[in-house]
N, C-alpha and C positions, 0 to 999 in steps of 0.2 A: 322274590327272595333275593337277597344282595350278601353275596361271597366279597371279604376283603383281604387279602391274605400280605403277610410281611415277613421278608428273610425265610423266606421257606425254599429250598432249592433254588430252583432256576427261576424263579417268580420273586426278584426284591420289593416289587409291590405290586400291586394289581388289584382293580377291584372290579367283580360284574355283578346283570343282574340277571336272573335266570326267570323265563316264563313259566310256565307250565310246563312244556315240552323246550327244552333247550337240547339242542345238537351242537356235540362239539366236535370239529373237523379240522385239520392242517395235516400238512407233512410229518414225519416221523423226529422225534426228538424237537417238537416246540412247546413243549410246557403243557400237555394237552391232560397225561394223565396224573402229572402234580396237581392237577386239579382237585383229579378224583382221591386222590390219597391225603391232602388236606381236607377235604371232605370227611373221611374216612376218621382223619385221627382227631378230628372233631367231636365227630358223634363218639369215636372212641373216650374221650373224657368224657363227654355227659354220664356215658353208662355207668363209667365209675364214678361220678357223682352222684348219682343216683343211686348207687350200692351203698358208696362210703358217706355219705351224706356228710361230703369234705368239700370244700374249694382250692386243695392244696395235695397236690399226692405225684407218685412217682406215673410217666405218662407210657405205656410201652411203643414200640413201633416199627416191631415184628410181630408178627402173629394176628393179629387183629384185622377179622374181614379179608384174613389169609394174602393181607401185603405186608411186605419186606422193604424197609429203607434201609435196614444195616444199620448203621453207628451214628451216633447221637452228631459227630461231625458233618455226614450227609443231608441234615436238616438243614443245617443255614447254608444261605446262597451266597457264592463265590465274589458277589459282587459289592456285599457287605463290610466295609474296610473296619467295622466295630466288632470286634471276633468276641462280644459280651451282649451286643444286640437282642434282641430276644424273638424267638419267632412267634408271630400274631398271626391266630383266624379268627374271622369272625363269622359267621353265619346267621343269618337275623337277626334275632335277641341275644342272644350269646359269642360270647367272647372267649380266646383263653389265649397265654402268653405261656410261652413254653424255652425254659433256658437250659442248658448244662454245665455242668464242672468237668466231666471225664469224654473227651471228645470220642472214647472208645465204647461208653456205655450204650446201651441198647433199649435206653429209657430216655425221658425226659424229666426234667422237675416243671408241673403244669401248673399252673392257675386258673383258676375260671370269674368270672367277673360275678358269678350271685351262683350258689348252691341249689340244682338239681333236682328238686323232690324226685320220689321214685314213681310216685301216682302222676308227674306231669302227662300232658297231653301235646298231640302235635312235634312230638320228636322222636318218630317211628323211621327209620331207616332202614331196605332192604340193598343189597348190593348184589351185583350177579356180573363175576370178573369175565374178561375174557379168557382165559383158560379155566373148562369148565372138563368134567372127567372122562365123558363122552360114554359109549356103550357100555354096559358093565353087567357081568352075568347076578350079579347080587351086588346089595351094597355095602362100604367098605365096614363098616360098625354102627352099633346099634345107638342112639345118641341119646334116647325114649324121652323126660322131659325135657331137653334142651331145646326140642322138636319148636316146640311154643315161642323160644325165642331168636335161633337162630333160622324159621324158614325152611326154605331149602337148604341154606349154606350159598357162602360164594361162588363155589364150583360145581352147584347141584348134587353135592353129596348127599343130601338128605332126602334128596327128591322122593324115591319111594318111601319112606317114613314119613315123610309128610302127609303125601297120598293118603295113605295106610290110616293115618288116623284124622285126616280131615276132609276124607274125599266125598262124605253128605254133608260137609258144612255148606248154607247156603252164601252163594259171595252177594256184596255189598249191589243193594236194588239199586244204584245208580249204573253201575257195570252191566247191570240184567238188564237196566233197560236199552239200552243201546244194542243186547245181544237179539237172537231169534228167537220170537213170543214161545215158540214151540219148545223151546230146548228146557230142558229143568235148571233150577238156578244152585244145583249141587254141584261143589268144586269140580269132581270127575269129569263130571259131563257137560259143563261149560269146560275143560282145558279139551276134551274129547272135539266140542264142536270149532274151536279156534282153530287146534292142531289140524282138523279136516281142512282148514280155509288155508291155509300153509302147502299142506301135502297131500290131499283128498281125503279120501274117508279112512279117517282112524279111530279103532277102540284102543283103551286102557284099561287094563285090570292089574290089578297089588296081589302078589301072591306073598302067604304067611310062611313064613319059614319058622313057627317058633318062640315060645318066648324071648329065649335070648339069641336068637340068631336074628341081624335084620333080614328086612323082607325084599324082593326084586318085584319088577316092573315085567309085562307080558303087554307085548303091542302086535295088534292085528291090523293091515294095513289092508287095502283091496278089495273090502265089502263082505258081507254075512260070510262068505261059504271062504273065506281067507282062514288060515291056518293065528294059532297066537305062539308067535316066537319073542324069544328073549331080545330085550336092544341090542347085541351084538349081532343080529340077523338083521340089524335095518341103518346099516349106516352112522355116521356122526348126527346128521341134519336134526331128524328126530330126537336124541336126546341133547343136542345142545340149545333144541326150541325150547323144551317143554319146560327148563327149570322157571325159563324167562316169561310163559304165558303162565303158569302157577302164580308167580311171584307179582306178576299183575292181577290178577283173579281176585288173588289173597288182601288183595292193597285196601286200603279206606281211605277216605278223602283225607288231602293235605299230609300223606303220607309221601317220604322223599324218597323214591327208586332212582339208584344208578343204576344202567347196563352199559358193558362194556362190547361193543363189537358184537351185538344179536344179530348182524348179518352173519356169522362163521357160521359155515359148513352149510352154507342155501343158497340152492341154485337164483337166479337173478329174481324170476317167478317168484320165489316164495321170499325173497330179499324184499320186495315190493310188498309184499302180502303181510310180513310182519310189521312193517313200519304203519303199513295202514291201522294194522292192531294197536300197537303201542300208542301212535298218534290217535285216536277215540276213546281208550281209557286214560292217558292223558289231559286230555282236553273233559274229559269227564269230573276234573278235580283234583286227579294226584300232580305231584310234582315230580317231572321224571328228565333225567340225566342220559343221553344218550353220548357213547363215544362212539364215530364209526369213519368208515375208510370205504363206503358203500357210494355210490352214485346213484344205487337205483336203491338203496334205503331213500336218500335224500326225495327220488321222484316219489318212493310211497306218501313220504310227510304231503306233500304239493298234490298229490293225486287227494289226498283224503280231506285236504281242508278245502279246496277247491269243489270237490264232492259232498261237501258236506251240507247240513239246513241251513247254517247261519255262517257262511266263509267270512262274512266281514268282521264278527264277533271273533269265529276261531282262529282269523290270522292275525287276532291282537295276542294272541296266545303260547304262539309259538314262534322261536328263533333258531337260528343258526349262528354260533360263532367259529370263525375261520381265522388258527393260529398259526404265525408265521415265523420264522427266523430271517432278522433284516441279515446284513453282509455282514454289520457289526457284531453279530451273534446276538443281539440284545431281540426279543421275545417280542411281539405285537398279534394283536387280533380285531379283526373284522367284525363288526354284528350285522350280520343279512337278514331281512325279513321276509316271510312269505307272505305274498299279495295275498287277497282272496280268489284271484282268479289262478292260483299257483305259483305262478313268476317267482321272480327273486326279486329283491330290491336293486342289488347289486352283483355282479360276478366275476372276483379277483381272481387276477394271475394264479392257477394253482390248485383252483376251486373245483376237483373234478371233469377238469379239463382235459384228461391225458388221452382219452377217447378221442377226441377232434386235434390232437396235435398227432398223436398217432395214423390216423387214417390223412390228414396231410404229407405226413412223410410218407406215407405210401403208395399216396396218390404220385409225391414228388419224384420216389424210385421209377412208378411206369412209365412217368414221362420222359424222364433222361435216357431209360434205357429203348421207350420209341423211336425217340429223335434220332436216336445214335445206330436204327434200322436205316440199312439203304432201302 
Protein backbone atom coordinates (compact mmCIF):
# COMPACT_ATOMS: atom_id res chain seq x y z
CA UNK A 1 0.00 0.00 0.00
CA UNK A 2 1.88 3.37 -1.04
CA UNK A 3 0.92 6.71 1.00
CA UNK A 4 2.00 10.04 -1.13
CA UNK A 5 1.21 13.06 0.64
CA UNK A 6 1.91 16.94 -0.51
CA UNK A 7 1.85 20.38 1.40
CA UNK A 8 0.28 18.81 4.24
CA UNK A 9 1.86 20.25 7.50
CA UNK A 10 5.23 19.44 8.30
CA UNK A 11 5.53 16.78 5.30
CA UNK A 12 5.94 19.12 1.80
CA UNK A 13 6.44 15.78 0.21
CA UNK A 14 6.92 12.33 1.05
CA UNK A 15 6.11 9.15 -0.17
CA UNK A 16 6.06 5.42 1.57
CA UNK A 17 5.05 2.13 1.30
CA UNK A 18 3.51 0.38 4.12
CA UNK A 19 3.72 -3.66 4.66
CA UNK A 20 1.34 -5.47 6.31
CA UNK A 21 2.44 -4.49 9.66
CA UNK A 22 4.40 -1.19 9.38
CA UNK A 23 5.74 0.59 12.63
CA UNK A 24 6.22 3.93 12.83
CA UNK A 25 8.92 5.08 15.42
CA UNK A 26 11.09 8.52 15.92
CA UNK A 27 11.50 11.19 18.53
CA UNK A 28 8.68 13.35 19.29
CA UNK A 29 7.60 16.10 16.86
CA UNK A 30 8.98 14.48 13.40
CA UNK A 31 6.13 14.17 11.39
CA UNK A 32 5.12 10.74 12.80
CA UNK A 33 1.47 11.43 13.56
CA UNK A 34 0.76 13.60 10.33
CA UNK A 35 0.91 10.55 9.18
CA UNK A 36 -1.78 9.20 10.69
CA UNK A 37 -4.10 12.24 10.46
CA UNK A 38 -3.52 12.37 6.46
CA UNK A 39 -4.58 8.98 6.71
CA UNK A 40 -7.44 9.85 8.60
CA UNK A 41 -8.74 12.69 6.46
CA UNK A 42 -8.38 10.58 3.73
CA UNK A 43 -10.61 7.99 4.58
CA UNK A 44 -12.49 10.98 5.88
CA UNK A 45 -13.57 12.09 2.17
CA UNK A 46 -14.11 8.68 0.85
CA UNK A 47 -17.04 8.26 3.51
CA UNK A 48 -18.44 11.35 2.29
CA UNK A 49 -18.08 10.24 -1.11
CA UNK A 50 -19.74 7.51 -0.53
CA UNK A 51 -22.69 9.30 1.33
CA UNK A 52 -22.72 12.13 -1.32
CA UNK A 53 -22.00 10.31 -4.16
CA UNK A 54 -19.86 13.71 -5.11
CA UNK A 55 -16.31 14.20 -6.12
CA UNK A 56 -16.43 17.78 -4.89
CA UNK A 57 -17.69 18.76 -1.35
CA UNK A 58 -16.62 20.80 1.67
CA UNK A 59 -13.72 18.48 3.65
CA UNK A 60 -14.01 18.86 7.71
CA UNK A 61 -10.95 18.49 9.88
CA UNK A 62 -12.10 18.62 13.22
CA UNK A 63 -13.98 16.00 14.45
CA UNK A 64 -13.53 13.07 12.41
CA UNK A 65 -11.96 9.81 13.97
CA UNK A 66 -11.88 12.48 17.03
CA UNK A 67 -8.65 14.51 15.53
CA UNK A 68 -8.28 18.20 15.47
CA UNK A 69 -6.03 20.11 13.08
CA UNK A 70 -7.71 23.54 13.83
CA UNK A 71 -7.87 25.99 10.92
CA UNK A 72 -7.82 25.30 7.30
CA UNK A 73 -4.19 27.36 7.49
CA UNK A 74 -2.55 24.42 9.73
CA UNK A 75 -3.04 22.06 6.72
CA UNK A 76 -0.34 23.39 4.35
CA UNK A 77 3.15 23.13 5.30
CA UNK A 78 5.37 26.08 6.15
CA UNK A 79 7.71 25.12 3.72
CA UNK A 80 5.48 25.84 0.68
CA UNK A 81 6.38 29.27 -0.76
CA UNK A 82 2.74 28.86 -3.14
CA UNK A 83 0.31 29.90 -0.18
CA UNK A 84 -2.38 28.54 -3.36
CA UNK A 85 -0.77 24.97 -3.52
CA UNK A 86 -3.01 22.55 -2.82
CA UNK A 87 -2.64 19.68 -0.40
CA UNK A 88 -2.52 16.06 -2.00
CA UNK A 89 -2.95 12.45 -0.41
CA UNK A 90 -2.97 9.75 -2.00
CA UNK A 91 -3.41 6.39 -0.80
CA UNK A 92 -3.56 3.46 -3.28
CA UNK A 93 -6.20 4.02 -5.70
CA UNK A 94 -7.35 7.12 -4.67
CA UNK A 95 -6.46 10.51 -4.61
CA UNK A 96 -7.78 13.91 -3.25
CA UNK A 97 -6.52 17.58 -3.48
CA UNK A 98 -7.70 19.68 -0.83
CA UNK A 99 -7.53 23.67 -1.05
CA UNK A 100 -8.97 26.91 0.89
CA UNK A 101 -10.11 30.40 0.58
CA UNK A 102 -10.63 31.23 4.42
CA UNK A 103 -7.27 30.33 6.07
CA UNK A 104 -9.57 30.45 9.37
CA UNK A 105 -12.20 27.84 8.25
CA UNK A 106 -12.34 24.58 9.82
CA UNK A 107 -13.11 22.78 6.36
CA UNK A 108 -11.51 22.20 3.30
CA UNK A 109 -12.79 22.37 -0.34
CA UNK A 110 -11.91 18.47 -1.45
CA UNK A 111 -11.58 16.74 -4.56
CA UNK A 112 -11.36 13.32 -5.15
CA UNK A 113 -9.93 11.86 -8.40
CA UNK A 114 -13.16 9.13 -9.26
CA UNK A 115 -16.54 8.97 -7.09
CA UNK A 116 -16.83 6.49 -4.24
CA UNK A 117 -19.61 4.03 -4.57
CA UNK A 118 -21.14 3.38 -1.23
CA UNK A 119 -21.16 -0.56 -1.88
CA UNK A 120 -17.26 -0.31 -2.57
CA UNK A 121 -15.03 -2.93 -0.97
CA UNK A 122 -11.50 -2.77 0.49
CA UNK A 123 -11.86 0.68 2.10
CA UNK A 124 -12.72 -0.30 5.65
CA UNK A 125 -10.74 1.65 8.11
CA UNK A 126 -10.68 1.30 12.09
CA UNK A 127 -8.52 3.85 14.17
CA UNK A 128 -7.88 3.38 17.76
CA UNK A 129 -5.96 6.97 18.99
CA UNK A 130 -3.71 7.20 21.68
CA UNK A 131 -5.85 8.71 24.10
CA UNK A 132 -8.42 6.37 24.83
CA UNK A 133 -11.20 6.95 28.00
CA UNK A 134 -9.70 4.43 30.17
CA UNK A 135 -11.82 2.93 33.24
CA UNK A 136 -15.44 3.91 33.25
CA UNK A 137 -18.23 2.90 35.46
CA UNK A 138 -20.84 2.93 32.35
CA UNK A 139 -20.43 4.30 29.14
CA UNK A 140 -20.66 7.85 28.22
CA UNK A 141 -24.01 7.54 25.66
CA UNK A 142 -25.85 5.29 23.89
CA UNK A 143 -24.76 5.44 19.99
CA UNK A 144 -27.17 2.04 19.11
CA UNK A 145 -26.82 1.99 15.21
CA UNK A 146 -23.95 4.01 14.77
CA UNK A 147 -22.41 0.89 16.69
CA UNK A 148 -22.02 -0.83 12.97
CA UNK A 149 -20.13 1.84 11.79
CA UNK A 150 -18.17 3.44 14.00
CA UNK A 151 -16.66 0.19 15.99
CA UNK A 152 -15.49 0.80 19.08
CA UNK A 153 -14.82 4.51 18.46
CA UNK A 154 -11.40 6.08 18.51
CA UNK A 155 -11.14 6.18 22.26
CA UNK A 156 -13.02 2.99 23.01
CA UNK A 157 -16.11 4.66 23.84
CA UNK A 158 -18.30 2.39 22.43
CA UNK A 159 -16.51 -0.65 23.64
CA UNK A 160 -19.19 -1.92 25.73
CA UNK A 161 -21.91 -1.49 23.01
CA UNK A 162 -20.09 -3.07 20.88
CA UNK A 163 -19.62 -5.97 23.07
CA UNK A 164 -23.31 -5.91 23.90
CA UNK A 165 -24.45 -6.52 20.49
CA UNK A 166 -21.72 -8.46 18.83
CA UNK A 167 -20.16 -10.46 21.41
CA UNK A 168 -21.67 -14.15 19.56
CA UNK A 169 -20.58 -12.82 16.39
CA UNK A 170 -18.21 -15.31 15.20
CA UNK A 171 -14.63 -13.46 13.94
CA UNK A 172 -13.19 -13.94 10.55
CA UNK A 173 -11.81 -18.03 10.32
CA UNK A 174 -8.43 -16.65 9.30
CA UNK A 175 -7.99 -14.92 12.90
CA UNK A 176 -9.45 -18.37 14.49
CA UNK A 177 -7.05 -20.13 12.93
CA UNK A 178 -4.03 -18.82 14.38
CA UNK A 179 -6.10 -18.65 17.83
CA UNK A 180 -6.59 -21.84 20.39
CA UNK A 181 -8.58 -24.82 18.62
CA UNK A 182 -10.29 -24.97 22.12
CA UNK A 183 -11.53 -21.37 22.48
CA UNK A 184 -15.00 -20.62 20.69
CA UNK A 185 -14.74 -18.39 17.67
CA UNK A 186 -17.42 -15.78 19.38
CA UNK A 187 -16.19 -12.22 19.60
CA UNK A 188 -16.29 -12.35 23.66
CA UNK A 189 -14.55 -15.15 24.11
CA UNK A 190 -11.74 -14.79 21.50
CA UNK A 191 -11.04 -10.90 23.12
CA UNK A 192 -11.47 -13.01 26.75
CA UNK A 193 -8.71 -15.49 25.52
CA UNK A 194 -6.20 -12.60 24.08
CA UNK A 195 -6.86 -10.37 26.96
CA UNK A 196 -5.83 -13.59 29.35
CA UNK A 197 -2.32 -13.70 27.14
CA UNK A 198 -1.82 -9.92 28.20
CA UNK A 199 -2.86 -10.12 31.77
CA UNK A 200 -3.68 -13.77 32.89
CA UNK A 201 -7.02 -15.13 33.09
CA UNK A 202 -9.80 -12.74 32.32
CA UNK A 203 -13.53 -12.99 31.98
CA UNK A 204 -15.84 -10.24 30.45
CA UNK A 205 -19.44 -9.91 30.79
CA UNK A 206 -21.75 -6.70 29.21
CA UNK A 207 -24.17 -5.83 31.65
CA UNK A 208 -27.73 -4.18 30.31
CA UNK A 209 -28.62 -1.22 31.84
CA UNK A 210 -31.77 -0.63 29.67
CA UNK A 211 -33.23 0.40 26.76
CA UNK A 212 -31.98 3.72 26.52
CA UNK A 213 -29.35 3.92 29.16
CA UNK A 214 -26.00 2.43 27.60
CA UNK A 215 -24.52 -0.74 29.01
CA UNK A 216 -20.98 -1.22 31.12
CA UNK A 217 -18.35 -3.65 31.17
CA UNK A 218 -17.86 -6.24 34.46
CA UNK A 219 -14.19 -7.90 34.41
CA UNK A 220 -13.20 -10.72 36.48
CA UNK A 221 -9.57 -11.09 36.81
CA UNK A 222 -7.76 -14.15 38.94
CA UNK A 223 -9.67 -17.18 37.98
CA UNK A 224 -13.40 -18.95 38.84
CA UNK A 225 -13.73 -17.92 42.39
CA UNK A 226 -12.53 -13.99 41.47
CA UNK A 227 -15.12 -11.40 42.29
CA UNK A 228 -16.72 -9.32 38.79
CA UNK A 229 -15.99 -5.70 39.39
CA UNK A 230 -16.39 -2.78 37.32
CA UNK A 231 -13.13 -1.38 34.94
CA UNK A 232 -12.46 1.21 37.46
CA UNK A 233 -11.40 -1.61 40.12
CA UNK A 234 -8.67 -2.80 37.48
CA UNK A 235 -6.63 -0.15 36.49
CA UNK A 236 -5.87 1.61 32.93
CA UNK A 237 -4.02 -1.59 31.22
CA UNK A 238 -7.19 -3.61 31.01
CA UNK A 239 -9.32 -1.07 29.41
CA UNK A 240 -6.98 0.68 27.25
CA UNK A 241 -6.16 -3.24 25.78
CA UNK A 242 -9.36 -4.28 25.13
CA UNK A 243 -10.68 -1.63 22.56
CA UNK A 244 -7.48 -2.48 20.49
CA UNK A 245 -7.94 -6.51 20.71
CA UNK A 246 -11.86 -5.98 19.81
CA UNK A 247 -10.85 -3.98 16.99
CA UNK A 248 -8.50 -6.55 15.80
CA UNK A 249 -11.04 -9.48 16.28
CA UNK A 250 -13.54 -7.50 14.57
CA UNK A 251 -11.16 -6.88 11.27
CA UNK A 252 -11.43 -8.88 7.83
CA UNK A 253 -8.78 -9.28 5.54
CA UNK A 254 -7.34 -6.10 3.72
CA UNK A 255 -8.98 -4.00 6.27
CA UNK A 256 -6.63 -0.79 7.30
CA UNK A 257 -6.17 -0.55 11.37
CA UNK A 258 -4.23 2.23 12.74
CA UNK A 259 -3.21 2.02 16.61
CA UNK A 260 -1.74 4.58 18.24
CA UNK A 261 0.60 3.79 21.11
CA UNK A 262 -1.11 0.05 22.23
CA UNK A 263 1.84 -0.04 24.38
CA UNK A 264 -0.03 2.65 27.16
CA UNK A 265 -0.64 1.68 30.31
CA UNK A 266 1.35 -2.20 30.04
CA UNK A 267 3.68 -3.30 32.00
CA UNK A 268 7.00 -4.29 29.64
CA UNK A 269 5.41 -8.27 29.91
CA UNK A 270 2.35 -7.45 28.57
CA UNK A 271 3.94 -4.55 26.06
CA UNK A 272 5.66 -7.63 24.54
CA UNK A 273 2.53 -9.83 24.56
CA UNK A 274 0.46 -7.30 22.67
CA UNK A 275 2.69 -6.66 19.85
CA UNK A 276 3.07 -10.56 19.58
CA UNK A 277 -0.81 -10.17 19.08
CA UNK A 278 -1.11 -7.44 16.69
CA UNK A 279 1.98 -8.86 14.65
CA UNK A 280 -0.14 -12.64 13.95
CA UNK A 281 -3.38 -10.98 13.04
CA UNK A 282 -1.39 -8.77 10.93
CA UNK A 283 0.54 -10.79 9.22
CA UNK A 284 -2.82 -12.84 8.97
CA UNK A 285 -3.85 -10.20 6.03
CA UNK A 286 -5.01 -6.97 7.64
CA UNK A 287 -3.25 -4.01 7.03
CA UNK A 288 -2.13 -2.50 10.32
CA UNK A 289 -0.55 0.92 11.20
CA UNK A 290 1.36 0.92 14.46
CA UNK A 291 2.64 4.32 16.12
CA UNK A 292 4.77 3.44 19.20
CA UNK A 293 7.55 4.79 21.63
CA UNK A 294 7.90 1.02 22.95
CA UNK A 295 11.36 -0.87 22.71
CA UNK A 296 9.97 -3.88 23.94
CA UNK A 297 6.63 -3.51 21.49
CA UNK A 298 9.54 -3.35 18.89
CA UNK A 299 11.08 -6.93 20.60
CA UNK A 300 7.38 -8.33 20.55
CA UNK A 301 7.27 -7.72 16.39
CA UNK A 302 10.99 -9.61 16.28
CA UNK A 303 10.02 -12.21 18.92
CA UNK A 304 6.99 -13.34 16.81
CA UNK A 305 8.28 -13.31 13.37
CA UNK A 306 11.20 -15.07 14.33
CA UNK A 307 8.94 -17.59 16.14
CA UNK A 308 7.03 -17.87 13.74
CA UNK A 309 6.19 -21.20 10.75
CA UNK A 310 7.35 -19.22 7.93
CA UNK A 311 10.00 -16.19 9.29
CA UNK A 312 11.34 -15.87 5.79
CA UNK A 313 7.73 -15.18 4.23
CA UNK A 314 6.74 -13.01 7.43
CA UNK A 315 9.75 -10.76 7.43
CA UNK A 316 8.84 -9.73 3.96
CA UNK A 317 5.82 -8.49 5.65
CA UNK A 318 6.77 -6.32 8.02
CA UNK A 319 8.68 -2.95 8.53
CA UNK A 320 9.64 -0.45 10.70
CA UNK A 321 10.11 3.29 9.66
CA UNK A 322 12.35 5.56 11.95
CA UNK A 323 11.61 9.42 11.66
CA UNK A 324 13.85 12.03 12.30
CA UNK A 325 14.43 15.66 12.44
CA UNK A 326 17.88 16.58 10.65
CA UNK A 327 19.54 19.97 12.44
CA UNK A 328 18.02 21.70 9.45
CA UNK A 329 14.49 21.03 10.97
CA UNK A 330 13.74 19.42 7.51
CA UNK A 331 11.91 15.68 8.36
CA UNK A 332 13.74 12.11 7.15
CA UNK A 333 13.10 8.45 7.73
CA UNK A 334 14.64 5.20 7.84
CA UNK A 335 12.87 1.88 6.67
CA UNK A 336 14.50 -0.97 8.85
CA UNK A 337 13.55 -4.56 8.07
CA UNK A 338 13.03 -7.40 10.31
CA UNK A 339 15.33 -10.44 9.39
CA UNK A 340 13.64 -13.66 9.89
CA UNK A 341 15.84 -14.63 12.37
CA UNK A 342 14.66 -11.10 14.41
CA UNK A 343 17.53 -8.82 13.86
CA UNK A 344 17.10 -5.44 12.32
CA UNK A 345 18.56 -4.67 9.17
CA UNK A 346 19.95 -1.52 10.41
CA UNK A 347 20.08 0.47 13.84
CA UNK A 348 20.13 4.46 13.63
CA UNK A 349 21.23 6.85 16.02
CA UNK A 350 18.12 7.25 18.21
CA UNK A 351 16.48 3.93 17.45
CA UNK A 352 15.58 2.87 21.07
CA UNK A 353 18.70 3.19 22.12
CA UNK A 354 18.28 5.36 25.34
CA UNK A 355 18.52 2.05 27.52
CA UNK A 356 22.32 1.46 26.41
CA UNK A 357 23.36 5.11 26.63
CA UNK A 358 21.76 5.32 29.83
CA UNK A 359 23.23 2.45 31.73
CA UNK A 360 26.67 3.76 29.92
CA UNK A 361 26.32 6.83 31.84
CA UNK A 362 25.88 5.06 34.76
CA UNK A 363 28.35 2.72 34.38
CA UNK A 364 30.47 6.07 33.75
CA UNK A 365 29.21 7.82 37.20
CA UNK A 366 30.59 4.53 39.29
CA UNK A 367 33.70 4.77 37.68
CA UNK A 368 34.66 8.39 38.32
CA UNK A 369 33.44 8.25 41.57
CA UNK A 370 35.84 4.82 42.30
CA UNK A 371 38.76 6.28 40.97
CA UNK A 372 38.32 9.37 43.09
CA UNK A 373 38.13 6.60 46.40
CA UNK A 374 41.56 6.60 48.12
Amino acid sequence: MHLSISNFKCHSEIELDFSLLTIIAGRNDCGKSTLTQAILLHQTAINISRKTNSQEFLLPINGPYNTYIGKAVNTRSKTISNKHQATKISLGEISISATFDDPDADTLKCTLDKIIPNDALNLNLSYISAERLGPRLIQSQRKGHLIDTEGVGPMGENCAEFLQKHQRKNISSDIKSISNDSVSPWLIKQAEHYMSLIFGEIAIKVEDNGLYAPPSLSIKSGGFDADWLPPTNHGFGISYALPVIITLLNSSENDLIIIDSPEAHLHPAAQTEMARIITKIALSGRRVIVETHSDHFIDGVRLSIAASNDPATNATKAKCLFFQRDSDGSITHTSIIIRPDGTLSQWPSGFFDQMTINLQKISKIKKNREQKLP
